[in-house]
PDB file as gemmi writes it, atoms N, CA and C in Angstrom:
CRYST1    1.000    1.000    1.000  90.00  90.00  90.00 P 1                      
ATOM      1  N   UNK A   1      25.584 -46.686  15.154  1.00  0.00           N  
ATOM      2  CA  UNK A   1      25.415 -45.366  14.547  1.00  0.00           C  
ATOM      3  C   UNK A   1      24.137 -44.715  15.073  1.00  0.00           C  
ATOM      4  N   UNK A   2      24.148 -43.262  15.003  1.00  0.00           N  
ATOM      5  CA  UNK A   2      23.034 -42.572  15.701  1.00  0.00           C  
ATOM      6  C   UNK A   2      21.727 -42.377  14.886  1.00  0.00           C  
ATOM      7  N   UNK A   3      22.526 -42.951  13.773  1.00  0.00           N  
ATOM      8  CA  UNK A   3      21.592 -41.885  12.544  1.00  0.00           C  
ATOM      9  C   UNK A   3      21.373 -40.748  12.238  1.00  0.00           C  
ATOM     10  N   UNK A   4      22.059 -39.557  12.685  1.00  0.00           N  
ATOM     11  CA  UNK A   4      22.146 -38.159  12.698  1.00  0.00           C  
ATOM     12  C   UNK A   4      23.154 -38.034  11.877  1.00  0.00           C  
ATOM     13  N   UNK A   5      23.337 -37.236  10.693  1.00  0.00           N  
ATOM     14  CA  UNK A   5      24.465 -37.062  10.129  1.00  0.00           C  
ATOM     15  C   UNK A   5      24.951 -35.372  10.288  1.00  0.00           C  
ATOM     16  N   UNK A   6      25.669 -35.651  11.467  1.00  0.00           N  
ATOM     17  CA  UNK A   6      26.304 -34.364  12.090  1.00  0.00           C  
ATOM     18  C   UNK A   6      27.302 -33.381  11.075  1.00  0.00           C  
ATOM     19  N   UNK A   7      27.899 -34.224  10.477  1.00  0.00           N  
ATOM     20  CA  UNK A   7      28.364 -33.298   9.300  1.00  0.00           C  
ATOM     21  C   UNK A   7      27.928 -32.156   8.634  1.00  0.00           C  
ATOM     22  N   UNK A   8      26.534 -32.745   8.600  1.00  0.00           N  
ATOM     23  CA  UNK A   8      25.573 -31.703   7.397  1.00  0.00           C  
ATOM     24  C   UNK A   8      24.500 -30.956   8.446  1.00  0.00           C  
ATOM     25  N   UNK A   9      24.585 -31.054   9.307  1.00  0.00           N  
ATOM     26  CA  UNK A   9      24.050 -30.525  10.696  1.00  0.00           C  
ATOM     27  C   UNK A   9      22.336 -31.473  10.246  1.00  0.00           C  
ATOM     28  N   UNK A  10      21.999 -32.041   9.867  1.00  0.00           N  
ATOM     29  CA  UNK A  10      21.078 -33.372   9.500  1.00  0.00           C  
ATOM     30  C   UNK A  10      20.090 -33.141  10.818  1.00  0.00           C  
ATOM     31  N   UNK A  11      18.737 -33.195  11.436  1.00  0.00           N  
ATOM     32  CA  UNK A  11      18.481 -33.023  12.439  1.00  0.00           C  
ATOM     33  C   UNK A  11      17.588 -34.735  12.402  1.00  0.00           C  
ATOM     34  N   UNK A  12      17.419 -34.996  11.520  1.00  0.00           N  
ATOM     35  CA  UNK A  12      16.892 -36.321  10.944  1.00  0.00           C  
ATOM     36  C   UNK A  12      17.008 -37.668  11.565  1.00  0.00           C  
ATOM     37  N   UNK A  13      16.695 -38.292  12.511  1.00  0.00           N  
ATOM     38  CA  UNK A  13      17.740 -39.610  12.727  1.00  0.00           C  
ATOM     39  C   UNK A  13      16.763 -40.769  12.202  1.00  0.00           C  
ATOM     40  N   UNK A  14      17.485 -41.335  11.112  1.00  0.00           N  
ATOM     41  CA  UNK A  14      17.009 -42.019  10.004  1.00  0.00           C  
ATOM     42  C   UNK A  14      17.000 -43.729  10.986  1.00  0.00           C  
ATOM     43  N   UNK A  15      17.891 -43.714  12.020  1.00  0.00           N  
ATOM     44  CA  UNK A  15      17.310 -45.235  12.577  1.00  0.00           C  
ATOM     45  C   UNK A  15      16.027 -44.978  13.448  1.00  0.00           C  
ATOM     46  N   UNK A  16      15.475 -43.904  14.033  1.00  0.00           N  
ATOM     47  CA  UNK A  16      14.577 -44.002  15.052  1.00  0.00           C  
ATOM     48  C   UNK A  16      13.708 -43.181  14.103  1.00  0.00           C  
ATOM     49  N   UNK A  17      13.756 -42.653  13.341  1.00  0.00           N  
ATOM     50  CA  UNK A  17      12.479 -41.646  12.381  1.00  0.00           C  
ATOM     51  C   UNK A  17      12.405 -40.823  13.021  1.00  0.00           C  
ATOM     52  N   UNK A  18      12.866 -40.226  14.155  1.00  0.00           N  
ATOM     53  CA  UNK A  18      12.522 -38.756  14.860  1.00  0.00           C  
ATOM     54  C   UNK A  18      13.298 -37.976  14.473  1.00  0.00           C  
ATOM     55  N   UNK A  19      13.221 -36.595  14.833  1.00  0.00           N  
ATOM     56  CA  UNK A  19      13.620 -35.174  14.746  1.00  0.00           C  
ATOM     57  C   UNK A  19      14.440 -34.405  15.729  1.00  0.00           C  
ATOM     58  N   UNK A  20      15.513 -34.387  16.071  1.00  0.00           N  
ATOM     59  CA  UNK A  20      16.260 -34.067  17.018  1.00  0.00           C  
ATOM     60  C   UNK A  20      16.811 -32.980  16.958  1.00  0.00           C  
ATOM     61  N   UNK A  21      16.094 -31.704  18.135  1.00  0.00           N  
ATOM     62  CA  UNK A  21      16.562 -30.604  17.418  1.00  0.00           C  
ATOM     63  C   UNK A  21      17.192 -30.022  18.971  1.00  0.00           C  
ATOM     64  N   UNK A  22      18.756 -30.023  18.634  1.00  0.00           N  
ATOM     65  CA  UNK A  22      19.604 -29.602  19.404  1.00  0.00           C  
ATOM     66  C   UNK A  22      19.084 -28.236  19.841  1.00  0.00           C  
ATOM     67  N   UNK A  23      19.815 -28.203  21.545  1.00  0.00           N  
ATOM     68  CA  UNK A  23      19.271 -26.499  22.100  1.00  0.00           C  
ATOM     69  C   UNK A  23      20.411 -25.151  20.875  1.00  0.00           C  
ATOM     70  N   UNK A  24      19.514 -24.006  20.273  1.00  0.00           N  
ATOM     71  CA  UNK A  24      20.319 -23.257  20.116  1.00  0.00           C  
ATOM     72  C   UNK A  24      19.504 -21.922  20.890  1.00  0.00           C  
ATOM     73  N   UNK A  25      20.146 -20.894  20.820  1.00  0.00           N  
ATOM     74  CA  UNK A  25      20.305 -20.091  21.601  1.00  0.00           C  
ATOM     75  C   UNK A  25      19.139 -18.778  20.766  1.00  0.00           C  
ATOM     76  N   UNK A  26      18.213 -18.564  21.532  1.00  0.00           N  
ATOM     77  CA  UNK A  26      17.612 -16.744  20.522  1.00  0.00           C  
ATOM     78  C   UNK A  26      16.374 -16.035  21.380  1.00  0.00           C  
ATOM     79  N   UNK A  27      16.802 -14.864  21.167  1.00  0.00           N  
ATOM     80  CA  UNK A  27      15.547 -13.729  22.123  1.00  0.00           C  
ATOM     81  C   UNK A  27      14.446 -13.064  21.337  1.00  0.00           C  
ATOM     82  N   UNK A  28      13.718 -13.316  22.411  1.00  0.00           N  
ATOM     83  CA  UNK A  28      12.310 -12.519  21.850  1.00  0.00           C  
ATOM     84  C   UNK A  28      12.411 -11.558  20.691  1.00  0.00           C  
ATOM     85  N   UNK A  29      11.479 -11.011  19.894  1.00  0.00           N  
ATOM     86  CA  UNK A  29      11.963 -10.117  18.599  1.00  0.00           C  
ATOM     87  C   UNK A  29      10.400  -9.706  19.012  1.00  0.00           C  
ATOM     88  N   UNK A  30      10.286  -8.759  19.923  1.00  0.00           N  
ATOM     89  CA  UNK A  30       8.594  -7.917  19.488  1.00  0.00           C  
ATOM     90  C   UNK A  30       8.505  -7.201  18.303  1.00  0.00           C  
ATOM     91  N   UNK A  31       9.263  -6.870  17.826  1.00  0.00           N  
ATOM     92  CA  UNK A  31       8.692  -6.184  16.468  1.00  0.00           C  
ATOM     93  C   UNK A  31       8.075  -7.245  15.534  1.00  0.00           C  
ATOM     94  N   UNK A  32       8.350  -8.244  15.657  1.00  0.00           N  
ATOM     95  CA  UNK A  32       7.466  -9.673  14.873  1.00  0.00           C  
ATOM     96  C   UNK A  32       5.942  -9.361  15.103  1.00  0.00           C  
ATOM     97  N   UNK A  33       5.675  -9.262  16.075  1.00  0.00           N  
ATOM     98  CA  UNK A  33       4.251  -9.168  16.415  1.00  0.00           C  
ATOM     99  C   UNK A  33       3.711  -8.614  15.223  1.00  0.00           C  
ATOM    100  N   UNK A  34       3.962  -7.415  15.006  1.00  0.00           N  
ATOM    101  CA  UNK A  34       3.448  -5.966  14.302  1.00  0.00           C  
ATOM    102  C   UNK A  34       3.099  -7.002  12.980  1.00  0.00           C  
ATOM    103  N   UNK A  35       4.413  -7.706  12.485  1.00  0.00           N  
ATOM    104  CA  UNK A  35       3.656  -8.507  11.415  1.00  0.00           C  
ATOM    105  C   UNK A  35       2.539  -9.972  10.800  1.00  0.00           C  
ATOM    106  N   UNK A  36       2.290 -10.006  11.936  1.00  0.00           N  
ATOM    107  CA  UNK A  36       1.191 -11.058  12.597  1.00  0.00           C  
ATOM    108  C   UNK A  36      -0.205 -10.584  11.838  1.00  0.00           C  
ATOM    109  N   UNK A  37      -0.370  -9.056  12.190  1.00  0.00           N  
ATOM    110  CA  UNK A  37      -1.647  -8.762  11.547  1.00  0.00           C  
ATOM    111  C   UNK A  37      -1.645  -7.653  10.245  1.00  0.00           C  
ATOM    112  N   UNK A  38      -0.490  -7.934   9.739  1.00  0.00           N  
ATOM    113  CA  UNK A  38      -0.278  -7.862   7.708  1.00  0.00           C  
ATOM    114  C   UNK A  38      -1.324  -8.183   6.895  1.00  0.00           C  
ATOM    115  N   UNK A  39      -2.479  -7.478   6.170  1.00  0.00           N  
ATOM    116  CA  UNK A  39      -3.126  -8.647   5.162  1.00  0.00           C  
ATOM    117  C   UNK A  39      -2.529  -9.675   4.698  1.00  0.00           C  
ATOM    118  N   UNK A  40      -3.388 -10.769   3.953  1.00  0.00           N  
ATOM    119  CA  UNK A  40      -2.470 -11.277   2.955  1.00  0.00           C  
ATOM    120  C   UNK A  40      -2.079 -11.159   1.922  1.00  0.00           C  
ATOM    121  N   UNK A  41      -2.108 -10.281   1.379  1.00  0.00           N  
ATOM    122  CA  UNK A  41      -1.709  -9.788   0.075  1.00  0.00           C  
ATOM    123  C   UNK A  41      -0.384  -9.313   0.684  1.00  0.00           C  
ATOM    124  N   UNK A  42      -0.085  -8.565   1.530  1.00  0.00           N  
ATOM    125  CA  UNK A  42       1.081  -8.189   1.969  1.00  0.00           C  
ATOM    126  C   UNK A  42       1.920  -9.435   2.706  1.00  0.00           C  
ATOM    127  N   UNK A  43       1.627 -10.183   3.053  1.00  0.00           N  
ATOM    128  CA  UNK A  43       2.558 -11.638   3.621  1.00  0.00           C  
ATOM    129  C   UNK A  43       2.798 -12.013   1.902  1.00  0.00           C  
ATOM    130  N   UNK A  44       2.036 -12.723   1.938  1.00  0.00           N  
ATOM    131  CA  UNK A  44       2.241 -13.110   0.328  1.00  0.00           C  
ATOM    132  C   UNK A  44       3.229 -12.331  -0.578  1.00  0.00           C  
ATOM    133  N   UNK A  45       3.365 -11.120  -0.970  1.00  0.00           N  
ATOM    134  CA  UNK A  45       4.018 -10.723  -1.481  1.00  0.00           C  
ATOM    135  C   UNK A  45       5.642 -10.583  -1.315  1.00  0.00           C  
ATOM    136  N   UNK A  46       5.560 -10.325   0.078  1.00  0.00           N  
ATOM    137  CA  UNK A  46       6.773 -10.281   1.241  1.00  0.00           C  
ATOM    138  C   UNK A  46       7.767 -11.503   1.472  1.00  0.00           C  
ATOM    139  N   UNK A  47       6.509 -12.547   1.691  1.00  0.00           N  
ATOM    140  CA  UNK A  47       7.383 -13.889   2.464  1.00  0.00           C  
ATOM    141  C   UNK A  47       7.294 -14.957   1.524  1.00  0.00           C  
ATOM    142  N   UNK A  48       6.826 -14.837   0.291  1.00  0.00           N  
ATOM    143  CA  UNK A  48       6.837 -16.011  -0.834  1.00  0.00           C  
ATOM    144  C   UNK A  48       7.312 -15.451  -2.138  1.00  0.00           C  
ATOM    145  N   UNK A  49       8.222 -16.262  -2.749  1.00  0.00           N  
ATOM    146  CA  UNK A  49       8.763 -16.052  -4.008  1.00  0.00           C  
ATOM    147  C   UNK A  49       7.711 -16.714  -5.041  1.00  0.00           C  
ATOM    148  N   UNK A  50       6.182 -17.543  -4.530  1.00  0.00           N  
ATOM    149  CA  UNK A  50       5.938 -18.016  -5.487  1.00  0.00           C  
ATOM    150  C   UNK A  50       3.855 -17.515  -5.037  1.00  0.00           C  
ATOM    151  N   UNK A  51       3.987 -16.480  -4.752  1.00  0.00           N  
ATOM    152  CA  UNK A  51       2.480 -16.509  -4.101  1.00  0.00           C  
ATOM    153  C   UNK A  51       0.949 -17.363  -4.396  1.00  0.00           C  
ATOM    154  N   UNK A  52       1.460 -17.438  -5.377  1.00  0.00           N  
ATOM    155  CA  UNK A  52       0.097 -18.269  -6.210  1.00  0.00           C  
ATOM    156  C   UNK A  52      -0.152 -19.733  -5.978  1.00  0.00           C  
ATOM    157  N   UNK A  53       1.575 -20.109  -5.592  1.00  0.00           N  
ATOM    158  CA  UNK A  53       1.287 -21.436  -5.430  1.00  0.00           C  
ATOM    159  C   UNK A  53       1.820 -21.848  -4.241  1.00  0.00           C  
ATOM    160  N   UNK A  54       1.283 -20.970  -2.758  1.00  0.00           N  
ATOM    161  CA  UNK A  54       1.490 -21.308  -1.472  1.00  0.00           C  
ATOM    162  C   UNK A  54       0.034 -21.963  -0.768  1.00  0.00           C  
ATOM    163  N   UNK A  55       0.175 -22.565  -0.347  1.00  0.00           N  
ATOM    164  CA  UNK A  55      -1.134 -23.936   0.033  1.00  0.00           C  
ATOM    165  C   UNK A  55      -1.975 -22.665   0.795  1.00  0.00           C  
ATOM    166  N   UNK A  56      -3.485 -22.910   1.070  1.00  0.00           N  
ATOM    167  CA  UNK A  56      -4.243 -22.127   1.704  1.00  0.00           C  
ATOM    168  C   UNK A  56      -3.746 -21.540   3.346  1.00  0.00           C  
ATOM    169  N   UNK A  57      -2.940 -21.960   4.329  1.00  0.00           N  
ATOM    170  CA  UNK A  57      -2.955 -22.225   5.397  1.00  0.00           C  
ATOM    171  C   UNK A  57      -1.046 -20.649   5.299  1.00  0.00           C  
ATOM    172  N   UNK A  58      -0.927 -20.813   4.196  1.00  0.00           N  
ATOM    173  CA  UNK A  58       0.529 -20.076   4.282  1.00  0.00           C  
ATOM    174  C   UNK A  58       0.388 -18.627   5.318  1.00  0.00           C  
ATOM    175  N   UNK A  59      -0.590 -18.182   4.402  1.00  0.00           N  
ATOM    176  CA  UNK A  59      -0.328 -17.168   5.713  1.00  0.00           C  
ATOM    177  C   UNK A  59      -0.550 -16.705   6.706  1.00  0.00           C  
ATOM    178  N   UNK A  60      -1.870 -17.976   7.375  1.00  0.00           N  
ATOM    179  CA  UNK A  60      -1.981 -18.116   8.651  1.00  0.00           C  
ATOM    180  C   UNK A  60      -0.908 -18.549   9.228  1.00  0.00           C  
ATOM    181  N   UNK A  61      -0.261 -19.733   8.586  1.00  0.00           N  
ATOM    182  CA  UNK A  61       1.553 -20.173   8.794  1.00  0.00           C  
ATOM    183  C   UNK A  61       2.609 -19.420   9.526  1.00  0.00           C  
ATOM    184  N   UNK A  62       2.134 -17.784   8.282  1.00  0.00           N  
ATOM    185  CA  UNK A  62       3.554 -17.187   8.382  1.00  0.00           C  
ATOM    186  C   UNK A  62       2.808 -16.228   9.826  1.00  0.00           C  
ATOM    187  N   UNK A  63       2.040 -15.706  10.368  1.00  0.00           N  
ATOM    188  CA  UNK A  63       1.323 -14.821  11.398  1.00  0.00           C  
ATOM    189  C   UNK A  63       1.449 -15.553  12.484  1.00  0.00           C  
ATOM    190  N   UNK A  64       1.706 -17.087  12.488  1.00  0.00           N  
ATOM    191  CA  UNK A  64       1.827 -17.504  13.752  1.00  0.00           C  
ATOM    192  C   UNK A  64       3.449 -17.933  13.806  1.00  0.00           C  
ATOM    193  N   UNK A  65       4.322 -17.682  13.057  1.00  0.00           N  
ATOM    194  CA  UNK A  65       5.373 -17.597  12.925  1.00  0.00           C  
ATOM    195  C   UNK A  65       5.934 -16.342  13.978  1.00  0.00           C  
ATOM    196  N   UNK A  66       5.483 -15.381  13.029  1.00  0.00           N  
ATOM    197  CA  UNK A  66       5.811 -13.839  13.359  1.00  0.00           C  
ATOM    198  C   UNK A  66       5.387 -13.815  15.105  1.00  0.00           C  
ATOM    199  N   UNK A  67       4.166 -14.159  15.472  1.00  0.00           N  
ATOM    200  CA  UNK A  67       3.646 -14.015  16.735  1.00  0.00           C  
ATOM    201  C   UNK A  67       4.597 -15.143  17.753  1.00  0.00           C  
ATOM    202  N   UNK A  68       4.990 -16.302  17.196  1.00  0.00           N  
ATOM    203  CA  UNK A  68       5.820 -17.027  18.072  1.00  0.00           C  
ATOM    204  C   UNK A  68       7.627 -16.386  18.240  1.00  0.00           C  
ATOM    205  N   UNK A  69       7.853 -15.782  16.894  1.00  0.00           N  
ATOM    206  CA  UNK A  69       9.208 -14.957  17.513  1.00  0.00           C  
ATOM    207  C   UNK A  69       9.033 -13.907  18.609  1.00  0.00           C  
ATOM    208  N   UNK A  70       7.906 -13.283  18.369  1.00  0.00           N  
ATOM    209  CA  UNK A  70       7.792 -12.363  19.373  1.00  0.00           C  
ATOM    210  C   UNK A  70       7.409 -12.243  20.521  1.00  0.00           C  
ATOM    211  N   UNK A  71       7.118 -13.769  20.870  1.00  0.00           N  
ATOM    212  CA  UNK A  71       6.674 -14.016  22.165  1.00  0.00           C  
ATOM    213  C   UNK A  71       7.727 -15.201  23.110  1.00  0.00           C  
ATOM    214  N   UNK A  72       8.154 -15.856  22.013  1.00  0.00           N  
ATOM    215  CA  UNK A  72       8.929 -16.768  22.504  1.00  0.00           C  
ATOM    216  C   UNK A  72      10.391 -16.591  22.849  1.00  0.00           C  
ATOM    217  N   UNK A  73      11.208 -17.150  23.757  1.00  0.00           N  
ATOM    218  CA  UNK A  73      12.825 -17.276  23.086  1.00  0.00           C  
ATOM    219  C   UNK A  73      13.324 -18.582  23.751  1.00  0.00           C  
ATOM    220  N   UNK A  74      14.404 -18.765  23.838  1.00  0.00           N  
ATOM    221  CA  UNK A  74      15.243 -20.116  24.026  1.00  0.00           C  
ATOM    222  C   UNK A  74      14.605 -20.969  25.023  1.00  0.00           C  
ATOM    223  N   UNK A  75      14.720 -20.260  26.116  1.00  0.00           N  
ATOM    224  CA  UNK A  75      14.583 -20.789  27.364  1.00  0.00           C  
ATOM    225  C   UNK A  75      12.774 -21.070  27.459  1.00  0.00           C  
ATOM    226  N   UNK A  76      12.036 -20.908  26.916  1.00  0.00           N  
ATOM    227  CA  UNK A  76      10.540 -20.708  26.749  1.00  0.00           C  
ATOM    228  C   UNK A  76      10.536 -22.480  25.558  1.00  0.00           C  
ATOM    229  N   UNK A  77      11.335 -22.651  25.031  1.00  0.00           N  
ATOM    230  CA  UNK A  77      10.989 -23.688  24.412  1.00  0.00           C  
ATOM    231  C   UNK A  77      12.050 -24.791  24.351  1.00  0.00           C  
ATOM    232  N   UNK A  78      13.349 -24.909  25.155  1.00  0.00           N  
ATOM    233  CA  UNK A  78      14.279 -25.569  25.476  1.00  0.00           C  
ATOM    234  C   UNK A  78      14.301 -25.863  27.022  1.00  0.00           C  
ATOM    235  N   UNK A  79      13.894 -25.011  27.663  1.00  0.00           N  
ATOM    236  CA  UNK A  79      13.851 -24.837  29.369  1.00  0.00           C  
ATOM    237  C   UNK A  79      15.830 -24.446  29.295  1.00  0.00           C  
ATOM    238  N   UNK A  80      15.524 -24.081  30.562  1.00  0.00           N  
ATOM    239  CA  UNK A  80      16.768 -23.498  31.368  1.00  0.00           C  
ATOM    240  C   UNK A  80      17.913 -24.356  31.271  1.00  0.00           C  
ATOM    241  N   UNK A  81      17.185 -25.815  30.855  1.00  0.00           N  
ATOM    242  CA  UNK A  81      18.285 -26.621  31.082  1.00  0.00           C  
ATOM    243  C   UNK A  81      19.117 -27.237  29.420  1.00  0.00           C  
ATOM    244  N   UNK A  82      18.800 -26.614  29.059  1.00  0.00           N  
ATOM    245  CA  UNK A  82      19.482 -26.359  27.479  1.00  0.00           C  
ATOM    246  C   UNK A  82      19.210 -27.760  26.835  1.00  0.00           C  
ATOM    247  N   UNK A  83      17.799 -28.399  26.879  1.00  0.00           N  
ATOM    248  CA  UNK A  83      17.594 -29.667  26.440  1.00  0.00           C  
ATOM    249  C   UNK A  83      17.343 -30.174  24.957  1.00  0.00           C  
ATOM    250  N   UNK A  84      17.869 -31.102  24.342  1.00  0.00           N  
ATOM    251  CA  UNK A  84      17.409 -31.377  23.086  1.00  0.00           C  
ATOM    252  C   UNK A  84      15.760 -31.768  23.121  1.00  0.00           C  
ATOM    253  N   UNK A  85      15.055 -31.242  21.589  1.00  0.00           N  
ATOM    254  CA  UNK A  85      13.995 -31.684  21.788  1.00  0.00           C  
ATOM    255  C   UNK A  85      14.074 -33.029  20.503  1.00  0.00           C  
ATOM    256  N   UNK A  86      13.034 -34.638  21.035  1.00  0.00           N  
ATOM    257  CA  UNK A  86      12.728 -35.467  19.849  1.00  0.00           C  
ATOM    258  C   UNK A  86      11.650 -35.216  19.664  1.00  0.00           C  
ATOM    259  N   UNK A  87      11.307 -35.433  18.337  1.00  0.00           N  
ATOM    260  CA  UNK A  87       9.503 -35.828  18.105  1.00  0.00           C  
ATOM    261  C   UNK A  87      10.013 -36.661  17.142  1.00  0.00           C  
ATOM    262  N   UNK A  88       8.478 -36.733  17.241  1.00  0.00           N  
ATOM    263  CA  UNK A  88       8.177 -38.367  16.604  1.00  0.00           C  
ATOM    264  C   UNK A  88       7.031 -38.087  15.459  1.00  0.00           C  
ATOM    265  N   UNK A  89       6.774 -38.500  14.094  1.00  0.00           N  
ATOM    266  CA  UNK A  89       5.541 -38.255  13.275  1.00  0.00           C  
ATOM    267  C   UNK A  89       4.360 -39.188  13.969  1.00  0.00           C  
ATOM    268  N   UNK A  90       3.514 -38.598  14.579  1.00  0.00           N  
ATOM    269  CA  UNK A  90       2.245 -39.740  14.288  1.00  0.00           C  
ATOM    270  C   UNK A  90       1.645 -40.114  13.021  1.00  0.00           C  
ATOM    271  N   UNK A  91       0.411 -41.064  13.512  1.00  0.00           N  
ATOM    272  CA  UNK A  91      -0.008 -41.668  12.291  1.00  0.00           C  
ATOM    273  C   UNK A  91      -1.065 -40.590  11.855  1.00  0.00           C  
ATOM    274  N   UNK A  92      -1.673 -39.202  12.297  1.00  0.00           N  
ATOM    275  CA  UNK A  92      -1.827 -38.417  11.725  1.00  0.00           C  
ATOM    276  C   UNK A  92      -1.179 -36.942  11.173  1.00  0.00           C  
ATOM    277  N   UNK A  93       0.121 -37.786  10.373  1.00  0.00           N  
ATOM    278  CA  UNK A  93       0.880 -37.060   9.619  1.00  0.00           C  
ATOM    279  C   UNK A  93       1.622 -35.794  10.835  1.00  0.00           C  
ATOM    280  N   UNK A  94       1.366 -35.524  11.986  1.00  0.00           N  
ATOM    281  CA  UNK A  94       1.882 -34.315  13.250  1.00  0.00           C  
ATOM    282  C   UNK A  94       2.966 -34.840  14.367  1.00  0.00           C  
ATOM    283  N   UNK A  95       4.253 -34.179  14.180  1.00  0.00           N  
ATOM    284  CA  UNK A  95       5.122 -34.285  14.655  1.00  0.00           C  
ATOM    285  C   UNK A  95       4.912 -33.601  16.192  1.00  0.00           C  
ATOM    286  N   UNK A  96       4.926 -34.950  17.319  1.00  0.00           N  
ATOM    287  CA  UNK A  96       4.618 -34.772  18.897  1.00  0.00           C  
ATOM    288  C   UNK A  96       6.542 -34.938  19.812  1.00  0.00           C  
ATOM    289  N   UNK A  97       6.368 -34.211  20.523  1.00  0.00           N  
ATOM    290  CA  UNK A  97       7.409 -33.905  21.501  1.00  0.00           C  
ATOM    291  C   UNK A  97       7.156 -35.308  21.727  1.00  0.00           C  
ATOM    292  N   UNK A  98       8.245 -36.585  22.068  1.00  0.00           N  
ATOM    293  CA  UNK A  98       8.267 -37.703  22.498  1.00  0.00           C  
ATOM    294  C   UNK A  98       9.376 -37.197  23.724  1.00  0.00           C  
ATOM    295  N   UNK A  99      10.283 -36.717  23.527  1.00  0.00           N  
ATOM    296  CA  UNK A  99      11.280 -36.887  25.006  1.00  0.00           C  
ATOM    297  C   UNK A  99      12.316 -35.651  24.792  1.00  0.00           C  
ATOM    298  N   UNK A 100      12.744 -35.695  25.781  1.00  0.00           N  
ATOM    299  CA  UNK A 100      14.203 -34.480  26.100  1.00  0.00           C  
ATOM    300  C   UNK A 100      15.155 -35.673  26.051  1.00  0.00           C  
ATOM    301  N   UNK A 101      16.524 -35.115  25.560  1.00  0.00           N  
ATOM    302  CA  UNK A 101      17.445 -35.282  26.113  1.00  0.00           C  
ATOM    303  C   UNK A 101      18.575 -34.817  27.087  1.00  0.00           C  
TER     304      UNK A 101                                                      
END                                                                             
């Protein structure tokens, strides 16, 4: 068994502990940018149903979110060659690119 439970589209593989995130397909969105530099009172209000109780880092979170749709798309983080990406958790809690498939 793979440990992926494809059914539930699962990206999880519970025998190796990594993260397997199949190529999908998406284009740049520049209008993201524009919301990169939102106060936070305005992210907060916008992108959380619970503002009060989003960890300090949320809406630096959500600005580098916004700035990576708008800069990024498929081929910029899959390559040309439509590759799965694994990672792996290190032992300081940060999930590292281990391999393509």
């Amino acid at each position: 068994s793979s440990g992926i439970n494809a059914e539930y589209g699962n990206i999880f593989n519970t025998v190796l502990e990594t993260i397997e995130i199949p190529f999908f397909d998406f284009e740049k969105e520049p209008g993201w940018g524009q919301a990169a530099h939102l106060p936070d009172h305005v992210i907060l209000k916008n992108c959380s149903t619970s503002p009060h109780c989003e960890p300090p880092t949320f809406c630096q979170d959500m600005r580098n979110m916004f700035t990576f749709r708008a800069t990024k798309d498929s081929s910029t983080i899959f390559g040309e060659s439509k590759r799965t990406l694994v990672y792996y958790l290190d032992s300081n809690g940060k999930w590292v690119l281990q391999c393509t498939l």
